[in-house]
Backbone as numpy.savetxt, mean C-alpha at the origin, in Angstrom:
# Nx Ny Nz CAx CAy CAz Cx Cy Cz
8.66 7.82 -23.19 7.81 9.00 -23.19 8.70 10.23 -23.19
8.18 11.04 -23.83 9.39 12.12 -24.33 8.54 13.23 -23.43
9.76 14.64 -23.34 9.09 15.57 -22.40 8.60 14.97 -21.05
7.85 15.73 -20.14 7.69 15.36 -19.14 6.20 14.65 -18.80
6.75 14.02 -17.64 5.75 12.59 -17.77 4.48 12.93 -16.96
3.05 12.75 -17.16 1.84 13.70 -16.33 1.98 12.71 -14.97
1.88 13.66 -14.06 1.70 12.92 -12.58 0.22 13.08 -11.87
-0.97 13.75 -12.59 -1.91 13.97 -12.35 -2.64 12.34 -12.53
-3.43 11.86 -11.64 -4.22 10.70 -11.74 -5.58 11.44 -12.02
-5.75 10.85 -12.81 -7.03 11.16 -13.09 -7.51 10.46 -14.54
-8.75 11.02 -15.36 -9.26 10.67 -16.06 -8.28 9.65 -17.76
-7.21 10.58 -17.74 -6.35 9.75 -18.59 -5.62 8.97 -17.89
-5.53 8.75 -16.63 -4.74 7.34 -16.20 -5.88 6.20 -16.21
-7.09 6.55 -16.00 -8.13 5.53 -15.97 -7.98 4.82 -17.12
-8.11 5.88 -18.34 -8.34 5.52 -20.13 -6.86 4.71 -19.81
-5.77 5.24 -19.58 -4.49 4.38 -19.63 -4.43 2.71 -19.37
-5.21 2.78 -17.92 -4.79 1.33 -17.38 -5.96 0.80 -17.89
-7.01 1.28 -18.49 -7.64 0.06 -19.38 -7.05 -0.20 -20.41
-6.39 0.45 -21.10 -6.06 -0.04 -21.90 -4.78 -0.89 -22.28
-3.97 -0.53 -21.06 -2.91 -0.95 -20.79 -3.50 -2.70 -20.26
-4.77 -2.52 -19.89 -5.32 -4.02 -19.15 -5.46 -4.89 -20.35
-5.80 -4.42 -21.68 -6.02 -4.96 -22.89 -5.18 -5.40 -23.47
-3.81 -5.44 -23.01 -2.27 -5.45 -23.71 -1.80 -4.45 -24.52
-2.14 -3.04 -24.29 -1.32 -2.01 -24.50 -0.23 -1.52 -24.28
0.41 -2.00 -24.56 2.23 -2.11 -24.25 2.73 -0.20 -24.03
2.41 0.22 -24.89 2.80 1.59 -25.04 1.67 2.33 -23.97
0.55 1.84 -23.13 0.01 2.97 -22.63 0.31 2.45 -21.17
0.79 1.37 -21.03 1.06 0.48 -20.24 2.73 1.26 -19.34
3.22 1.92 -20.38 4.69 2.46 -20.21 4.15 3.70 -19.72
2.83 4.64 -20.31 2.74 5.71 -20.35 2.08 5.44 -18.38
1.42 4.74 -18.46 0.78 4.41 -16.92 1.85 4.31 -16.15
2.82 3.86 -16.22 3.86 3.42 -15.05 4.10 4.80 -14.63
4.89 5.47 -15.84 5.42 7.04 -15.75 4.21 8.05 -15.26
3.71 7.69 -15.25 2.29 8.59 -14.63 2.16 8.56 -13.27
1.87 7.09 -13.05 1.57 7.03 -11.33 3.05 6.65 -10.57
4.15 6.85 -11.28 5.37 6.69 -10.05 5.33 7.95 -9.05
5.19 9.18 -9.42 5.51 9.76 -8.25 4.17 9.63 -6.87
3.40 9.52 -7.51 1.88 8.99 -6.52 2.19 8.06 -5.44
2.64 6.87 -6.63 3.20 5.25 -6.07 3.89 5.44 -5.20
5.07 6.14 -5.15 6.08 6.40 -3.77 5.71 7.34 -3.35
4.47 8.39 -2.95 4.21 9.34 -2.08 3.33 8.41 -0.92
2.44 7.14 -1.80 1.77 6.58 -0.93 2.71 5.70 -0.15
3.47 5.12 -0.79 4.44 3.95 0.16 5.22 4.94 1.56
5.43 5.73 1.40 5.87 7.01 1.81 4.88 7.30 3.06
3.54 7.35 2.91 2.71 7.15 4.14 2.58 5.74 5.03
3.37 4.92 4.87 3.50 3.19 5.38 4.59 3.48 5.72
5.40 3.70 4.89 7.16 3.72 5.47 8.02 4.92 5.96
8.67 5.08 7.17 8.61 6.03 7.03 10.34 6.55 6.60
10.92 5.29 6.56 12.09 6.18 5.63 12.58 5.80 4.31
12.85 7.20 3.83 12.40 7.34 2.05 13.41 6.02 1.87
14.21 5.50 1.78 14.87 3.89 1.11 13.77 2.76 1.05
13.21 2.97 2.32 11.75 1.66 2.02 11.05 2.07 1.11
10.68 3.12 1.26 9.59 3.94 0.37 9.64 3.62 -0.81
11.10 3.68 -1.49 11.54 3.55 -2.95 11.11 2.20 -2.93
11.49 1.43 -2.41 11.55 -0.27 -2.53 10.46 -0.57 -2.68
9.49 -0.08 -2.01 8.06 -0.83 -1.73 7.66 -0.20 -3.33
7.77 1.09 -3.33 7.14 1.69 -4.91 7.82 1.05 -5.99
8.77 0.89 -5.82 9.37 -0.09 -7.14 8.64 -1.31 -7.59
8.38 -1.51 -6.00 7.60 -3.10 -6.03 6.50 -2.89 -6.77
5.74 -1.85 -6.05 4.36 -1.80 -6.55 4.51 -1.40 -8.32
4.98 -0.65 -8.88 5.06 -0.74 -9.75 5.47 -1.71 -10.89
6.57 -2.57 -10.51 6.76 -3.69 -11.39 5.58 -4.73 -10.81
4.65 -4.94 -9.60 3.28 -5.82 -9.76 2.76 -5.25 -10.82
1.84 -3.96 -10.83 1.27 -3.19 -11.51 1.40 -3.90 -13.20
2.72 -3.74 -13.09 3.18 -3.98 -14.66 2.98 -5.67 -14.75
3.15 -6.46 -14.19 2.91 -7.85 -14.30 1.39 -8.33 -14.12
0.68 -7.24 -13.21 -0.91 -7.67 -13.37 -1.29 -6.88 -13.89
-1.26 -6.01 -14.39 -2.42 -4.80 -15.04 -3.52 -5.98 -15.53
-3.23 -7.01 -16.41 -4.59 -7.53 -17.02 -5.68 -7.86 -15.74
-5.22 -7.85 -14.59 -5.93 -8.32 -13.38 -6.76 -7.19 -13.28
-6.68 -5.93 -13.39 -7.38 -4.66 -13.60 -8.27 -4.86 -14.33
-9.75 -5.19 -14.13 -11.32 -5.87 -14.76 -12.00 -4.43 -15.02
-11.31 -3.57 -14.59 -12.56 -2.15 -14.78 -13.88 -2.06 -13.88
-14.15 -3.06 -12.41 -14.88 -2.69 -11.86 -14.95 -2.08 -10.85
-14.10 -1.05 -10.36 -13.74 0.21 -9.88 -12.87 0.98 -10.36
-12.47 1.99 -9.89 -11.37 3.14 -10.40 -9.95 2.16 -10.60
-8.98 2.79 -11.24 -7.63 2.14 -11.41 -7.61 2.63 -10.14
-7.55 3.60 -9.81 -6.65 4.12 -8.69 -7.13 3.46 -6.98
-8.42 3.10 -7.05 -8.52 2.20 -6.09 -7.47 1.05 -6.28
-7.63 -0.16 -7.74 -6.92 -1.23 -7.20 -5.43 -0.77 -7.17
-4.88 0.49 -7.44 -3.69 0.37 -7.34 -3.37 1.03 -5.99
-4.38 1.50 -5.25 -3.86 1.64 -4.25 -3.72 0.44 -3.08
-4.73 -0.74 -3.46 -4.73 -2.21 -2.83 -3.02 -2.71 -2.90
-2.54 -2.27 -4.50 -1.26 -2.63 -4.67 -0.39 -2.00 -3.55
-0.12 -0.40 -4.10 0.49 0.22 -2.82 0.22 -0.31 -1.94
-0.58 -0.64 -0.98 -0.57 -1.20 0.80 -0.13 -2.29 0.34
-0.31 -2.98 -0.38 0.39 -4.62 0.19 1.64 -4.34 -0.06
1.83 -4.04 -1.27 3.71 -3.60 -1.34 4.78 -3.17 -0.18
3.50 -2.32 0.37 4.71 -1.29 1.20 4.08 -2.26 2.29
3.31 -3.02 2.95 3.90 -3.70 4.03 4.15 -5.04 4.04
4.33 -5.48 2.69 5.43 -6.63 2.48 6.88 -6.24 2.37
7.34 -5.32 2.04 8.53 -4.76 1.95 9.05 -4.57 3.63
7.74 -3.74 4.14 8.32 -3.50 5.87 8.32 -5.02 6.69
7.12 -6.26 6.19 7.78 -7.63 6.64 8.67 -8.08 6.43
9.66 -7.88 5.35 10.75 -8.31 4.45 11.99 -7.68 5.39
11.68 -5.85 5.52 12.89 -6.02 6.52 13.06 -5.90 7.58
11.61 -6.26 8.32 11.78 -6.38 9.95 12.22 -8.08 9.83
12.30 -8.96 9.15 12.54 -10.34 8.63 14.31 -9.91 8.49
14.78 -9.30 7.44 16.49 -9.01 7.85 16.89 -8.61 8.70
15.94 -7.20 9.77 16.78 -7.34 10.82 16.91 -8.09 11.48
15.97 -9.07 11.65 16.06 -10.44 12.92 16.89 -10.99 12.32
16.92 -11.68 11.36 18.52 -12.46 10.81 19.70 -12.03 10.70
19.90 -11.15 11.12 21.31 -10.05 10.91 21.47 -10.02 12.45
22.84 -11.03 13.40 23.25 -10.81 14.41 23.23 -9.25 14.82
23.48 -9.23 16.22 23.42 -7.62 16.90 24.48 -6.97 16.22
25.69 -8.27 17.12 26.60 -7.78 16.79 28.11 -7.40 15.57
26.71 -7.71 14.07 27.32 -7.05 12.74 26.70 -5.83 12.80
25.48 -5.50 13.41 24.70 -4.38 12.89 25.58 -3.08 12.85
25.80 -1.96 12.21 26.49 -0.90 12.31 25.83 -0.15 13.89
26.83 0.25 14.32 26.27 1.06 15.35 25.45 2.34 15.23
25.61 2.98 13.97 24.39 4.31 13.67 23.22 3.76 13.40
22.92 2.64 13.39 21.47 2.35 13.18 20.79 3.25 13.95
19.34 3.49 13.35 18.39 4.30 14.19 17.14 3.78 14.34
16.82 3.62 15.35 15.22 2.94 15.44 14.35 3.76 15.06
13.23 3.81 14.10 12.61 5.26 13.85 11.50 4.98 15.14
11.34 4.12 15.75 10.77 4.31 16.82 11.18 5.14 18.27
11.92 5.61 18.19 12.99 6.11 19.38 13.19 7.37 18.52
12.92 7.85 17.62 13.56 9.47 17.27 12.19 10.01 16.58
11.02 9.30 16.11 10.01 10.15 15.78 9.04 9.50 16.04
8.35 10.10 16.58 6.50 9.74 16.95 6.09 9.08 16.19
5.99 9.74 15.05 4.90 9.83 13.74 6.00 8.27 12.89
6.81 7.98 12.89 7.63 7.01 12.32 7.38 5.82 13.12
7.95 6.33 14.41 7.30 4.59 15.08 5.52 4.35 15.29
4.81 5.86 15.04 3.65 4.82 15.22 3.40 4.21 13.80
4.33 5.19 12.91 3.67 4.19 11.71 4.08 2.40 11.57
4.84 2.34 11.97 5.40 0.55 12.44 5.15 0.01 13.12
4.37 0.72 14.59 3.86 -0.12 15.18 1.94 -0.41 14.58
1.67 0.55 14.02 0.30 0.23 13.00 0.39 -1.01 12.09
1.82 -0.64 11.26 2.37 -1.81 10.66 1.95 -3.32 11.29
3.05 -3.34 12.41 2.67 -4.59 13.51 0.80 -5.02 13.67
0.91 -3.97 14.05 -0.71 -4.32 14.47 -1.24 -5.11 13.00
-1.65 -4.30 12.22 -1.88 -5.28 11.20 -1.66 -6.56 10.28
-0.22 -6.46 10.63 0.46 -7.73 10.72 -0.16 -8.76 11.65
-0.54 -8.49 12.96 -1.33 -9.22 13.82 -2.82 -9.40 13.58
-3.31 -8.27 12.71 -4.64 -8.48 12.46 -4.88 -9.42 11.15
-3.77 -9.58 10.37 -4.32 -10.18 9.69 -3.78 -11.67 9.55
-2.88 -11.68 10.99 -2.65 -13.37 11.40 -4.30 -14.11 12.10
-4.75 -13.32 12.26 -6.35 -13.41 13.03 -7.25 -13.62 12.10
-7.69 -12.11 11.53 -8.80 -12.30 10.86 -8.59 -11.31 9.26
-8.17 -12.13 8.55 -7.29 -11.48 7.09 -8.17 -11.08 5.99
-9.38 -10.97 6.56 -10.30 -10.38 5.70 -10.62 -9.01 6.09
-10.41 -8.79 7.10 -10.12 -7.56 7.42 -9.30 -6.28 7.51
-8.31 -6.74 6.93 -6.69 -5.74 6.41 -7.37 -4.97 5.48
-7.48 -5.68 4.67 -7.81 -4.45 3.09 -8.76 -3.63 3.11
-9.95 -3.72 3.63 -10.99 -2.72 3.81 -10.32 -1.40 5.46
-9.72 -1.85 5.95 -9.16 -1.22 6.81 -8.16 -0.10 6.08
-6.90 -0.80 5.82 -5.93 0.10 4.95 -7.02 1.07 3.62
-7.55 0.35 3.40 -8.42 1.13 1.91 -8.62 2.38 2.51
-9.28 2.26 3.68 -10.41 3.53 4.37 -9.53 4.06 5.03
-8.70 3.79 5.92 -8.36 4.41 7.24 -6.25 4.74 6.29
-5.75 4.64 5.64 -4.41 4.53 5.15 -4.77 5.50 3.76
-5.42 4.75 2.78 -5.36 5.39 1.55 -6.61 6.27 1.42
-7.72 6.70 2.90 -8.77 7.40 3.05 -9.60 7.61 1.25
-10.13 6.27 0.81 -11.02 6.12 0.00 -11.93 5.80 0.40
-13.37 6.08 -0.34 -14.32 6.76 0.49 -15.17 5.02 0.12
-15.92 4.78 0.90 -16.97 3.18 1.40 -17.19 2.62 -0.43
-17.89 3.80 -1.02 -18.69 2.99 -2.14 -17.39 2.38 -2.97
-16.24 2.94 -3.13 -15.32 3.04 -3.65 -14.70 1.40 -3.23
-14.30 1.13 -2.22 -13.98 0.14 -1.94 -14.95 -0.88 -1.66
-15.99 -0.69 -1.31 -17.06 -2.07 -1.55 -17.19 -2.39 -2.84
-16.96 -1.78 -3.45 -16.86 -2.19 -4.98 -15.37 -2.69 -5.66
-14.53 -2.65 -4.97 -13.14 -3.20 -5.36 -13.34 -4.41 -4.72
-14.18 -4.58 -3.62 -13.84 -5.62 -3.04 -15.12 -6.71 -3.02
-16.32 -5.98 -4.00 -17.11 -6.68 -4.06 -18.10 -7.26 -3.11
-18.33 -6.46 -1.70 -19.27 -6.98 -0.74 -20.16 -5.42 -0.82
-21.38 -5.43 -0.54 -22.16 -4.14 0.39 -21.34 -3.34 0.94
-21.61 -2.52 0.97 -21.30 -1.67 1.75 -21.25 -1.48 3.01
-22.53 -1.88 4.01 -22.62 -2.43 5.53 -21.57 -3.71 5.70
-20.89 -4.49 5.35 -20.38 -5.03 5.35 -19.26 -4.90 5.74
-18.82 -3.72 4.64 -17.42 -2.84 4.14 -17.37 -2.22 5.87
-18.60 -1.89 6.37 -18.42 -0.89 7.58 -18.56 -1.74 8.58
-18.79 -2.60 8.64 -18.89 -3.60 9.71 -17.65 -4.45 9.86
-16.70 -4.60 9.42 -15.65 -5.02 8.60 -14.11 -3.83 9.54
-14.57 -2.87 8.76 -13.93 -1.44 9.43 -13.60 -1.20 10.83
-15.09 -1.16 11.19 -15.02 -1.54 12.83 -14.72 -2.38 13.29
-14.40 -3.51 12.79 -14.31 -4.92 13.92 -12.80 -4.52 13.63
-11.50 -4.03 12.19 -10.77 -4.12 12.00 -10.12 -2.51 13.36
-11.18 -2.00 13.51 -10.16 -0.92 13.94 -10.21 -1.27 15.76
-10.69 -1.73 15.86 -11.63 -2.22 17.63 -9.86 -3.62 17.60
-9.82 -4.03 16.46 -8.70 -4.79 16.73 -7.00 -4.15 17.00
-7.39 -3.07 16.05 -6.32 -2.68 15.83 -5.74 -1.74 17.23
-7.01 -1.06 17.35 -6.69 -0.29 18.72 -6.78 -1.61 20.03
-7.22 -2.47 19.96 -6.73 -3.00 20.97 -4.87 -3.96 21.07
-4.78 -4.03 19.48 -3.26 -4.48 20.00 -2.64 -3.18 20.02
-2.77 -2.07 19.80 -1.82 -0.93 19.51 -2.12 -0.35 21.09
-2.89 -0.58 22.57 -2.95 -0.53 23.32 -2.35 -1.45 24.49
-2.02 -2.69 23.63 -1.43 -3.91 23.97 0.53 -3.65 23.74
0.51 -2.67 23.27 2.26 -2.68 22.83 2.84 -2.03 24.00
């Protein structure tokens, strides 16, 4: 893509990733370059330091590019790609709370920084992380309508329709997920 690449989501990224869902190779390229800076602003709200951030958005973007045909057109692109974003970015943060446990103490560099110990807003985002990690060792139907609403703040009709249940459902769902969540995040 020549000149500069649109970072606006909207109505031509929709036309994009359908068509890119059809095997549009070329709009398929034009979609990637569109929603990268989005892609890592959202991983960016999960992670909170920019190296994960990149990783998880990389991720999400090369899924993106390997499922687009999974993209059916029965909600917005930008809903299922924001389903992408959350799983990305907290498979990436399982991946390296998974290396630090395998990585003895005593190789670790000593500047390590816990972002839990130097910013509020960083460790609660990991310990939310955790929590959901725990919520969805429990009850794993409940992660995605949670992150949808309460992470990527998309609005009920929007995601009962990505996810294919009612809507009371979607909200009944919500609550049992956040009643969980605040009780392990009260539990830490």
């Amino acid at each position: 893509m020549s000149g500069g690449a649109r970072v606006v989501i909207g109505f031509d990224t929709e036309e994009l990733a359908r068509r890119a869902a059809a095997g549009d190779r070329g709009a398929l390229d034009e979609l990637l370059a569109a929603i990268g800076p989005r892609v890592l602003e959202q991983c960016g709200r999960f992670l909170p330091c920019r190296q994960d951030a990149e990783e998880a958005a990389q991720d999400a973007l090369v899924q993106v590019a390997r499922h687009i045909e999974r993209f059916e057109g029965r909600s917005l692109f930008t809903t299922w790609l924001h389903t992408v974003v959350a799983n990305c970015a907290r498979q990436t943060y399982r991946s390296l709370r998974r290396r630090a446990a395998e990585v003895p103490s005593a190789l670790l560099p000593v500047d390590v920084v816990d972002p839990r110990t130097t910013s509020v807003i960083a460790g609660s985002r990991l310990d939310l992380l955790d929590a959901l990690d725990r919520l969805e060792a429990h009850r794993p139907e409940l992660v995605t309508a949670l992150v949808l609403r309460d992470m990527c703040q998309l609005d009920y009709q929007e995601i009962a329709g990505q996810l294919g249940i009612p809507v009371g459902t979607l909200k009944s769902r919500i609550h049992h997920a956040r009643r969980h969540v605040r009780e392990s995040l009260q539990g830490d």
